[in-house]
ROFITI-427705 format. One record per residue (C-alpha): residue in three letters; x, y, z. Coordinates in pm, whole numbers, plus 50000, padded with zeros to 5 digits. Last residue first. Example, Ala and Ser with C-alpha at 12.3 -4.5 7.8 and 13.67 -1.06 7.14 Angstrom:
SER513674989450714
ALA512304955050780
//
This chain:
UNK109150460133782
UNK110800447733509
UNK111280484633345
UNK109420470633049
UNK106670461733258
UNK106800489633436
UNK106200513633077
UNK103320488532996
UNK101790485433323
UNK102200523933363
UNK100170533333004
UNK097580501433081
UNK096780523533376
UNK096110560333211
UNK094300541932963
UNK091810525833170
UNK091380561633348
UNK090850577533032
UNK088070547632952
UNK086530553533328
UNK086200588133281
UNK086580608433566
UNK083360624133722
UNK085350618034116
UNK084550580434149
UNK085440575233741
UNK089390586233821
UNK091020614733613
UNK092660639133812
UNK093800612534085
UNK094290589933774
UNK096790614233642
UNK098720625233922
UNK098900590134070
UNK100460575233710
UNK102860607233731
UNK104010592934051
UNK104190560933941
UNK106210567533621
UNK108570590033840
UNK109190560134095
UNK109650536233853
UNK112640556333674
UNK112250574633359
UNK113640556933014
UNK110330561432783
UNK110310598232896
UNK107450610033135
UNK104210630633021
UNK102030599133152
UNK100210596632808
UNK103470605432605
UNK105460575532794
UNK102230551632716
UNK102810567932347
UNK106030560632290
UNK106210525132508
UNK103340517132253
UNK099610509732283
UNK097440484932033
UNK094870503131867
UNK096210540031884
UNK094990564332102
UNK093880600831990
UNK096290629232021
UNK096800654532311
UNK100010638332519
UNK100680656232811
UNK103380679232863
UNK102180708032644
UNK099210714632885
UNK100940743833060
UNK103200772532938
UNK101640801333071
UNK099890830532898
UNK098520816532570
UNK098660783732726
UNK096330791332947
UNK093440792232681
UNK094020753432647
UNK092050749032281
UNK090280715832196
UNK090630706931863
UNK087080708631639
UNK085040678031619
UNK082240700231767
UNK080450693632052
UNK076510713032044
UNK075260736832342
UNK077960758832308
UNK078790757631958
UNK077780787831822
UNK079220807232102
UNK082560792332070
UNK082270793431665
UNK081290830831642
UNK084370840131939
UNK086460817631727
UNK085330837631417
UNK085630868031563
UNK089120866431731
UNK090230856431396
UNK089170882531208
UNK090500910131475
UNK093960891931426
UNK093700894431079
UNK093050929931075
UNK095850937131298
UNK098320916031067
UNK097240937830786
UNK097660972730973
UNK100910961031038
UNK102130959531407
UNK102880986431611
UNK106420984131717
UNK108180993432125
UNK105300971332248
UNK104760991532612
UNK101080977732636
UNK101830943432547
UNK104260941232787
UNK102720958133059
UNK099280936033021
UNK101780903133012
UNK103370920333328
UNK100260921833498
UNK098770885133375
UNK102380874033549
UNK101970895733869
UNK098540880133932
UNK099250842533833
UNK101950849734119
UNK099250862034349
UNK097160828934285
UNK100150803134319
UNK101010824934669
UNK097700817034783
UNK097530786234683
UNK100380775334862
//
């Protein structure tokens, strides 16, 4: 399975490269100029702020290629926790079945879980989202 997950990553970064290279307009010399502007700065900011954490927004670089990461939920937590955002933490809707909100609850926590570097507030989080979402359910 990984295996054929790895070659398929393969043909997808070479029909990206064919597709950019076979771009029936060049863009405007503006827009290019931009573009190279922008790829400096973040390149200036990444290297500037490798040994420091800036308050900056995380950046998934796969999703330039692949659309992953948009499922789960990227914003900060609020105070007292919602069906909304419990449903946005597990990447479920508010209305899935028990099954799917415990298998997405495994997912996370197996990615997540303070005995394998996890962090033990994520991981808090990630279980208060499926009480709240089961409890609603009625278990």
């Amino acid at each position: 399975a990984v295996a054929a997950t790895a070659k398929a990553a393969q043909y997808a970064a070479r029909a990206y490269e064919d597709y950019k290279a076979n771009l029936p307009e060049e863009p405007d010399e503006k827009v290019a100029d931009d573009a190279a502007q922008d790829k400096a700065s973040s390149s200036k900011q990444k290297q500037s702020s490798k040994g420091t954490s800036s308050g900056g927004k995380r950046e998934n670089i796969f999703s330039q290629f692949f659309d992953v990461g948009s499922k789960y939920y990227e914003g900060g937590f609020e105070d007292k926790m919602t069906r909304r955002e419990a449903a946005l933490i597990l990447g479920v809707r508010e209305s899935s079945t028990e099954k799917r909100i415990k298998e997405a609850h495994r997912k996370l926590l197996i990615l997540n879980h303070p005995d394998t570097g996890g962090s033990t507030y994520l991981s808090g989080k990630v279980n208060e989202a499926k009480d709240i979402l089961l409890k609603a359910k009625g278990r």
